[in-house]
N, C-alpha and C positions, 0 to 999 in steps of 0.2 A: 875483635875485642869490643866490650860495651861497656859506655862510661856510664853513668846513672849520675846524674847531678841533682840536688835537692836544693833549692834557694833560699835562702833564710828568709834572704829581702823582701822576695816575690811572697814568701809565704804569709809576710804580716800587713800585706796588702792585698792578697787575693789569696783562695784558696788552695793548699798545697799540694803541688803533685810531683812527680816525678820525672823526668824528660830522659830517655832513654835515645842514645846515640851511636851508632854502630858505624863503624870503620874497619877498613879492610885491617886486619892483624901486621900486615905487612906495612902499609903506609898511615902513618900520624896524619891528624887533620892540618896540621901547617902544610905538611907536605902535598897532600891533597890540593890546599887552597893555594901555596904557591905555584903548584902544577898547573891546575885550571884560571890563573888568574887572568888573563884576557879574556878569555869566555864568561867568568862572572862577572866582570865589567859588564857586561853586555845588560843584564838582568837582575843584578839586584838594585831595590827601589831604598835609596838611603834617605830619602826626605820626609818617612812619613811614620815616624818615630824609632825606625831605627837608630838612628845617632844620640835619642834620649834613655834608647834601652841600653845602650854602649855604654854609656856614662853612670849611668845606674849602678851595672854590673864592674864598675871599673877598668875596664877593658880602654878607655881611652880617657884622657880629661879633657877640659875644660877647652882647653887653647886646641887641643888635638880636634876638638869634634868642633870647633869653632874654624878652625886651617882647612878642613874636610866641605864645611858647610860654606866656605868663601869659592869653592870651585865655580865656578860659567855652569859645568856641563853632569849631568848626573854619569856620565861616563868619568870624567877627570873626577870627579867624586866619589867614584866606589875604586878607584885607581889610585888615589890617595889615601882611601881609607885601607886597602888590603893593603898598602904598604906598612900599616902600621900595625899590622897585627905579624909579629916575629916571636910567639910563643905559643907551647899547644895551650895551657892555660887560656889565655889570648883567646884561641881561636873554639875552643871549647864551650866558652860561651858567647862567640858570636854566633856559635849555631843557635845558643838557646835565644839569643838577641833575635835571631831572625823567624824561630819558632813564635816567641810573642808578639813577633811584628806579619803576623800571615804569611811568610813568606817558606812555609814550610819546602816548598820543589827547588827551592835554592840550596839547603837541605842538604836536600837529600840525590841532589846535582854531585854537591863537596863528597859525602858521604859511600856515593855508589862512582865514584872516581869518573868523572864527568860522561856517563851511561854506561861506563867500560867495565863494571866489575863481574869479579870474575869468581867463578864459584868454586 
């Protein structure tokens, strides 16, 4: 399936485009991400404006990315943070969250079901 998400927000602050995202038909991006979540611990980089794009897209508040940003360890930090994403909504645009934040191969980790998909 492919979702196509348009960003209002994004649009009236950069130029607008489209962010196409492709998921196995079979499994939802929660599903995905709660599949792979000790493996994305491992690799995503939450400190360097990911948790300001979260907030942006509303996908967490204030206190949530402030609970996230109190962790020690950037591990207990993206451990805290997947716990909080429990909707595909949610987790839909934390792909686009992690698209604006360079982290596209995180992506597309979630995406191709942690290298496993299957054609």
């Amino acid at each position: 399936m492919y979702i196509v998400i348009r960003w209002i927000e994004y649009c009236a602050v950069h130029s607008c485009q489209n962010v196409v995202i492709h998921a196995d038909d079979k499994t939802s991006i929660l599903a995905a991400i709660t599949t792979l979540k000790s493996s994305l611990a491992e690799f995503i980089e939450p400190d360097f404006g990911l948790l300001h794009e979260l907030l942006r897209l509303h996908v967490l508040t204030r206190r949530q990315a402030n609970d996230v940003r109190s962790e020690r360890t950037v591990f207990r930090k993206n451990d805290a943070l997947l716990e909080l994403l429990t909707s595909e909504e949610q987790c839909v645009k934390f792909l686009t969250a992690l698209q604006l934040t360079g982290q596209q191969h995180v992506v597309n980790f979630i995406t191709q079901n942690g290298g496993q998909k299957h054609n």
